[in-house]
C-alpha positions as CSV (number, residue, x, y, z in Angstrom):
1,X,0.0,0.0,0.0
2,X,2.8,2.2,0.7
3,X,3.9,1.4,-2.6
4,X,0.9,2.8,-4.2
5,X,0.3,6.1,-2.0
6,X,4.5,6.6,-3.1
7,X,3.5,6.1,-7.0
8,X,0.7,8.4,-6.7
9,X,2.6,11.4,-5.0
10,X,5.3,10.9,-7.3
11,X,2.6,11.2,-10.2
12,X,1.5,14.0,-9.0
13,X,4.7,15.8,-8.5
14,X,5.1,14.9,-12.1
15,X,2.0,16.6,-13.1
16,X,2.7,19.5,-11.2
17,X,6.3,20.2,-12.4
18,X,5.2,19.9,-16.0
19,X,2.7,22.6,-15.8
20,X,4.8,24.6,-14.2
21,X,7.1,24.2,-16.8
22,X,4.7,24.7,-19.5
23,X,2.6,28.0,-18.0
24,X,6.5,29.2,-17.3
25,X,7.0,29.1,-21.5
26,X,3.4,29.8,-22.5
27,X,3.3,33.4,-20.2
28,X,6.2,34.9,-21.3
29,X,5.9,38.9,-21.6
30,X,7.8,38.6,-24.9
31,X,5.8,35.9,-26.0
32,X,2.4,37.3,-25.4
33,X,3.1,41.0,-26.2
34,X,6.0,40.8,-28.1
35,X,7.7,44.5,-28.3
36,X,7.2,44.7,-32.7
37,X,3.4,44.5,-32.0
38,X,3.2,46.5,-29.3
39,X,4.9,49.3,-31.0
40,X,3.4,49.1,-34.2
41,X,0.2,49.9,-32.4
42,X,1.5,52.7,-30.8
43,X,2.8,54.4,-33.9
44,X,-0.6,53.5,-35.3
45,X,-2.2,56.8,-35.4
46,X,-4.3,56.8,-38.4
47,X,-6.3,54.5,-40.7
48,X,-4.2,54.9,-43.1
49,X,-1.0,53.7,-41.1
50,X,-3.1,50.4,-39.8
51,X,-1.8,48.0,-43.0
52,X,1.5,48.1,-40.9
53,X,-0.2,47.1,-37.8
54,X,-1.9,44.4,-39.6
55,X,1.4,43.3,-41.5
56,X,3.2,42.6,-38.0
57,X,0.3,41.3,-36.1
58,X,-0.6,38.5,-38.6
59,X,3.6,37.7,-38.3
60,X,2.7,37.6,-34.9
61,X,-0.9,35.9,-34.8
62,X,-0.2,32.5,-34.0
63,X,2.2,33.1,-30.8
64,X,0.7,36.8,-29.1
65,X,-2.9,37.0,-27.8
66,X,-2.3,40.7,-28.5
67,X,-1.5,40.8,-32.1
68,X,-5.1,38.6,-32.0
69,X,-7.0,41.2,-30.1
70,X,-6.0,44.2,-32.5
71,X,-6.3,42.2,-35.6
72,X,-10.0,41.8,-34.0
73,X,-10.1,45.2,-33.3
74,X,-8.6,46.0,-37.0
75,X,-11.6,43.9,-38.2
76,X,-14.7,45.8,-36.8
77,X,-13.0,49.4,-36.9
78,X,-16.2,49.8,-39.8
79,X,-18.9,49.8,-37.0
80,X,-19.7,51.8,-34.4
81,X,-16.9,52.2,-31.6
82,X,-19.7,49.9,-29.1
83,X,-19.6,47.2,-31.7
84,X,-15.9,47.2,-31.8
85,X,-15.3,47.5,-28.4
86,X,-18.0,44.2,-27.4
87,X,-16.2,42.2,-30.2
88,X,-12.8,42.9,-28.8
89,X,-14.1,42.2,-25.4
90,X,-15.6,38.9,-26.1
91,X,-12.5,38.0,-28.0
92,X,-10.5,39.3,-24.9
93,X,-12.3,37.2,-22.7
94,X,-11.4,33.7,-24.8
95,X,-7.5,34.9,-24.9
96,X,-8.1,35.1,-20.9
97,X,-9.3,31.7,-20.6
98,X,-6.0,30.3,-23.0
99,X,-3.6,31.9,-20.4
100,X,-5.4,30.6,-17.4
101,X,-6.0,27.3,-18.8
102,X,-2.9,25.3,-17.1
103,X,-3.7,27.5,-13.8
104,X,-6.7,25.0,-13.2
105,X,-4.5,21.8,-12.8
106,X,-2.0,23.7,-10.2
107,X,-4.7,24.7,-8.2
108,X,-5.8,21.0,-8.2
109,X,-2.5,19.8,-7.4
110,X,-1.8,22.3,-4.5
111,X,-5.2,21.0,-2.9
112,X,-4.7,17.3,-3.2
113,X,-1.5,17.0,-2.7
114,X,-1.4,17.4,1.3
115,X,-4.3,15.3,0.9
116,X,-2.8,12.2,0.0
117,X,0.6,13.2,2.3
118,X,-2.7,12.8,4.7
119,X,-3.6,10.0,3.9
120,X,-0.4,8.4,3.5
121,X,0.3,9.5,7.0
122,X,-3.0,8.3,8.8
123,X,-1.6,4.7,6.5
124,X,1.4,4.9,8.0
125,X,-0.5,5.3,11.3
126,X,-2.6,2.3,10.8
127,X,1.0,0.2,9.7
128,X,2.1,1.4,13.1
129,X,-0.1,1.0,15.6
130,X,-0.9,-2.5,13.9
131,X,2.4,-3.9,13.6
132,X,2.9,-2.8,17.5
133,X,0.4,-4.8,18.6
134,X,1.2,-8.0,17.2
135,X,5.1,-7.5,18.8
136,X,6.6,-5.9,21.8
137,X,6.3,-2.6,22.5
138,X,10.5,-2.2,22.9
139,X,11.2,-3.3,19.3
140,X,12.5,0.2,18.5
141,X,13.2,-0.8,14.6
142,X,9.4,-1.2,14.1
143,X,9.1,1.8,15.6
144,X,11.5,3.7,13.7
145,X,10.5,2.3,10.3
146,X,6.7,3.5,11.2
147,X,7.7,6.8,11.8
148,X,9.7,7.3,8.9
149,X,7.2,6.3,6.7
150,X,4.6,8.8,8.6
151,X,7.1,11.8,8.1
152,X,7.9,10.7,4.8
153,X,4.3,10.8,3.1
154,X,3.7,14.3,5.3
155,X,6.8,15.4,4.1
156,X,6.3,14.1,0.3
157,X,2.9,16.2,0.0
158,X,4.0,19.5,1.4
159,X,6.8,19.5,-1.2
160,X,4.5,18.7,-3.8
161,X,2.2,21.0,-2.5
162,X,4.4,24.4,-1.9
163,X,5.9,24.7,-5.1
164,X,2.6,24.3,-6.8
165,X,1.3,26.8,-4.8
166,X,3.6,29.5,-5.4
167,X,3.8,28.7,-9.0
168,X,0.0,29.1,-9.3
169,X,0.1,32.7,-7.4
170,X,2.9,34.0,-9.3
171,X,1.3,32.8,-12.6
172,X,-2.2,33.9,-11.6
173,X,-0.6,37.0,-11.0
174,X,1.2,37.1,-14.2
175,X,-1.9,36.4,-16.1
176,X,-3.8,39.4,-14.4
177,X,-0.9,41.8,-15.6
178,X,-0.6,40.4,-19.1
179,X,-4.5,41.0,-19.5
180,X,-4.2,44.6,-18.0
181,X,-1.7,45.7,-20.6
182,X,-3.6,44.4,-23.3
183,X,-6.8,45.7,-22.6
184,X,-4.2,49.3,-22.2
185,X,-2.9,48.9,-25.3
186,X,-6.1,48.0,-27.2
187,X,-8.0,50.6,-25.5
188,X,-5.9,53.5,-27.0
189,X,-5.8,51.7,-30.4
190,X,-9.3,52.0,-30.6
191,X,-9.3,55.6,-29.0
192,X,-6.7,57.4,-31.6
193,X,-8.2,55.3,-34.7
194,X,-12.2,56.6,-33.9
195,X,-11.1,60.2,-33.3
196,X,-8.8,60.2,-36.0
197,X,-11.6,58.6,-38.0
198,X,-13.7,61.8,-37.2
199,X,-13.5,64.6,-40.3
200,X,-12.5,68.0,-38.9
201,X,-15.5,69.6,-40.7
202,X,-17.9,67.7,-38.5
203,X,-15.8,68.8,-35.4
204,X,-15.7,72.2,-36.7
205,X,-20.0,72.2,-37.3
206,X,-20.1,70.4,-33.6
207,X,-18.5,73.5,-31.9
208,X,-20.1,76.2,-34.0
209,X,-23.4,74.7,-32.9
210,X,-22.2,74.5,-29.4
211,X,-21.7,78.3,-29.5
């Protein structure tokens, strides 16, 4: 039985490393808002400069949740700047679900894990106690062994357990700051492409009438 508690901590130490491994590549700053696109749409100030911001984004589509977003926004910048903005959201909210979507199994890990260093330990217990009555209570080698293997699983699921746990709420973290960037970056995209989109005569007409 200890054999099987050890196999399924080791498991899920394995499954907990990976992800860490894999969130660590897939929430890069560079990878998600590489410096090119984020650039290009800040020296996008006019319609007619947002064929370059296309241009890099699609070089960038596959990789960066950002060059996504503003190629959304590059796609509805025909209707109304409430239309635009509720696409870009929707589409904002799917990108937020991609980067959180190894977060899930961390969180599971940091939860079960001191569970079954629990219930390795209450085993470990039940080896003990059983084995003492069935010999004498001075056989100090039983008692040894039964101990170990108490601290052992105890200590097995907090190691499994901490890392995961900071992982997740550096990550989590990460993932909250990646999404407030983008939604700053996409936000004055939209803003200088609708006012530049504005002709000066209707400006002009809007603050003769005013006066």
């Amino acid at each position: 039985m200890a054999i099987f508690f050890g196999i399924v901590m080791a498991l899920t130490s394995i499954v907990g490393l990976a992800f860490i491994i894999e969130r660590g590549l897939a929430l890069r700053w560079s990878k998600n808002i590489p410096g090119a696109v984020e650039d290009a749409a800040d020296a996008c100030r006019t319609p007619a400069d947002r064929p370059v911001l296309r241009r890099i984004c699609e070089q960038n589509e596959k990789s960066s949740p950002l060059a996504r977003l503003l190629l959304t926004a590059d796609e509805h910048m025909e209707l109304p700047k409430e239309e635009t903005e509720s696409a870009l959201q929707t589409r904002a909210r799917q990108e937020i679900v991609k980067l959180e979507r190894g977060l899930v199994v961390l969180e599971i890990v940091v939860g079960i894990a001191p569970l079954l260093g629990l219930v390795g330990t209450i085993h470990g217990m039940m080896t003990l106690f059983g084995g003492l009555s069935q010999s004498s209570l001075a056989d100090n080698t039983a008692l040894a062994q039964g101990i170990s293997l108490i601290l052992n699983f105890t200590m097995m699921g907090l190691l499994i357990a901490i890392p995961s746990l900071i992982a997740w709420s550096y990550y989590s973290k990460k993932v909250e700051m990646l999404a407030v960037e983008m939604e700053t970056v996409c936000e004055e995209f939209i803003r200088r492409q609708y006012r530049a989109a504005v002709p000066v005569s209707t400006v002009e007409k809007t603050v003769s009438t005013k006066k």
